[in-house]
N, C-alpha and C positions, 0 to 999 in steps of 0.2 A: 233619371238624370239624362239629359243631353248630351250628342253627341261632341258639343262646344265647348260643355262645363269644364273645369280646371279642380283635378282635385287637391287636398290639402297634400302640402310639402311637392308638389307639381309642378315643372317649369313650363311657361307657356313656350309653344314653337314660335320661331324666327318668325314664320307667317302672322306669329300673332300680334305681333310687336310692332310699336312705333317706332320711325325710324328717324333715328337723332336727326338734327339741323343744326350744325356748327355754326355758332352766335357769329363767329369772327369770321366766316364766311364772305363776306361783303363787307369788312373795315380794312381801314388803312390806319397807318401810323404819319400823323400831320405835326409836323414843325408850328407852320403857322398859314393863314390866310389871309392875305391880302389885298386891299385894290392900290394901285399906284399904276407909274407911267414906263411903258416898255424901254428900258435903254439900250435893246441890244435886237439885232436879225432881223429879219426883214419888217420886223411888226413895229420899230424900234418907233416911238413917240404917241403910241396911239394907249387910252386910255386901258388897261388888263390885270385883271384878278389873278393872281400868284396863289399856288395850290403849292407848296414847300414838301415835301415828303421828308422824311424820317429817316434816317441810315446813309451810309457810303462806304462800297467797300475800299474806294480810293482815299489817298492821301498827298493829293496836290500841292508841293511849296506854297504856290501862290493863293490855295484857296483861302476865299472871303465870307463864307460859309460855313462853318467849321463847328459853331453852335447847331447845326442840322444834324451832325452827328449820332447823337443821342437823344435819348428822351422824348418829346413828342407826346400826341395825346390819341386815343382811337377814336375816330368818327366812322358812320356805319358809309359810306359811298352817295346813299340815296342823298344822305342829311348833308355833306360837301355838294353835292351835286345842286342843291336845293339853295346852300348859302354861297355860294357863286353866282345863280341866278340873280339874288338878291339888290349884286350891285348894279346890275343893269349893265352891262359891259358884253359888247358883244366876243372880243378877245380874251381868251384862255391861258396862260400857260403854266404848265405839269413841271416841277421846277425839284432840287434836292438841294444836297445829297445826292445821292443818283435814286431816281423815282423807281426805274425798272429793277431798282435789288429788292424792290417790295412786287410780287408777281400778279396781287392785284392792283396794279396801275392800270395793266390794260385794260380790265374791267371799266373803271375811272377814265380813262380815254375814249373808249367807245361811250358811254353815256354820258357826257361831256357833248360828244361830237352830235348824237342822239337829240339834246335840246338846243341846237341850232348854233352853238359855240365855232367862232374859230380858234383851235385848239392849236397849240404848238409843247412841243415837248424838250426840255434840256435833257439831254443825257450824254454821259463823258463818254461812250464810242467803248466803253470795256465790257458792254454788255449786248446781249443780241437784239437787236431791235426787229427781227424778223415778224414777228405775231405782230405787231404797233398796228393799228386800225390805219389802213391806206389816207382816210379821210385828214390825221393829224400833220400836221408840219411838221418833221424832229430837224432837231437843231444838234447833228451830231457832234461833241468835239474831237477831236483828235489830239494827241497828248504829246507834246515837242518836249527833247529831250531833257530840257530844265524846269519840266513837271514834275521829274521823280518818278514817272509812272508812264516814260514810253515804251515799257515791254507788255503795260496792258492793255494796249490798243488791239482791238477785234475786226481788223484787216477785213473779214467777209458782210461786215457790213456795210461797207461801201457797195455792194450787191446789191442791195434792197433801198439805195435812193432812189428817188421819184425829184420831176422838175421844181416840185416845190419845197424839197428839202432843203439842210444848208449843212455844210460842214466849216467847222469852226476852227480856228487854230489861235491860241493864247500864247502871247511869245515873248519871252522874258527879254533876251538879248540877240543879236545878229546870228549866234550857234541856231538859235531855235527858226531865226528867219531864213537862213539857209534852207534847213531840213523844210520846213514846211512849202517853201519855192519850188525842191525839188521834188514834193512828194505831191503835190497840185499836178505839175507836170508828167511824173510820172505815172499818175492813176487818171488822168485826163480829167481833171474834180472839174473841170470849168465846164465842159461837156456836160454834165451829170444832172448838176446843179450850183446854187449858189453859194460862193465860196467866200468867210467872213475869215478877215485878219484884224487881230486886237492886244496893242502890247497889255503889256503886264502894268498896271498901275501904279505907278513909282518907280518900275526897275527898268522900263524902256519908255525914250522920249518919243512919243506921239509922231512929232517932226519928223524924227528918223524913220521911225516904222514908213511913213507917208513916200520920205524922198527915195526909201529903198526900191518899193511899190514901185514907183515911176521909174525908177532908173532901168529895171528890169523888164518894165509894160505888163506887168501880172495884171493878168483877168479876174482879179479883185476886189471887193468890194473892203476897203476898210472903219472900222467903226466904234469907236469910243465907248465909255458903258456913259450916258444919260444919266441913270441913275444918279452914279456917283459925284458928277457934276450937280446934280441938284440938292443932294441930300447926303455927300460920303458915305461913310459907311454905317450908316446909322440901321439898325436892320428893321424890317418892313415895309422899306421901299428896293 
């Protein structure tokens, strides 16, 4: 007998063993995917494939989103990466729920970025965007006090903008345009990068948002959602 052989009732050594490969290693959990037209950040009108993730661990008054929640379907990375191509679109965007409470996003953002995509990422600012692949645009939001969820905001990542980032502030009423005036100024967001203001859709008039802007000369960029002008709330666009 060899020194290899295995006798009966004998366990093989570790050495001898294959070594599992976790199926779910490379999947994500997808809402849905879509192509339609960008209505929002600096991408805002250009034709882009929406990659929806799955889960949040926020719960925003305002959110429009709220079916992203749950449920969802596993796709393995390669195969999303493959039906994005598909539509021929050279714009990306990683969109939720928050993307980042599934920790292979970034997996998905680097190989995104990988076949020539420009990529941009929504993420609500409650999560660390440190690891994000330089190459991606995040679209951080920041979370004004009539979110329900300004004590989740992740302060340090304001740290890890780059010039082509943007930080986003969603603003129900004058309380929320306040705070976000003074938090622009006082973390010098205009410095940074670009800074998007966007009322709340039905609870603050556009007008206003605009004439506050002006009164003040905020360094601002403000912007409408596109979308919902074309198509309300109808979901897949």
């Amino acid at each position: 007998m060899s020194a290899e052989a295995v006798l009966p009732n004998q366990t093989p050594s570790p050495a001898s063993s294959t070594p599992r490969v976790d199926a779910r290693a490379e999947r994500l959990r997808i809402t849905e995917i879509f192509h339609s037209i960008q209505g929002e950040a600096d991408a805002v009108g250009w034709p882009t494939v929406f990659v929806r993730l799955t889960g949040c661990p926020l719960r925003c008054t305002w959110c429009d989103t709220t079916y992203s929640f749950h449920g969802g379907q596993w796709h393995d990375i390669d195969d999303i990466v493959r039906e994005v191509a598909g539509y021929g679109a050279r714009h990306v965007c990683v969109t939720g729920g928050e993307p980042l409470s599934q920790k292979r996003c970034l997996i998905l953002l680097a190989r995104l970025c990988d076949a020539g995509h420009e990529v941009s990422l929504e993420t609500s600012g409650a999560l660390d965007v440190a690891a994000v692949d330089p190459r991606v645009r995040k679209v951080v939001d920041l979370k004004a006090p009539d979110s329900g969820e300004f004590k989740r905001n992740r302060w340090s990542n304001l740290d890890h903008l780059r010039p082509h980032d943007q930080v986003k502030f969603v603003l129900a009423g004058r309380g929320d345009y306040d705070w976000a005036r003074d938090t622009v100024r006082t973390h010098a967001l205009a410095a940074r990068c670009q800074v998007l203001f966007s009322p709340v859709h039905g609870s603050l008039k556009p007008r206003e948002l605009a004439e506050w802007i002006l009164a003040d000369r905020l360094p601002v960029r403000m912007q409408l959602q596109l979308h919902k002008l074309l198509w309300g709330d109808e979901p897949g666009h």
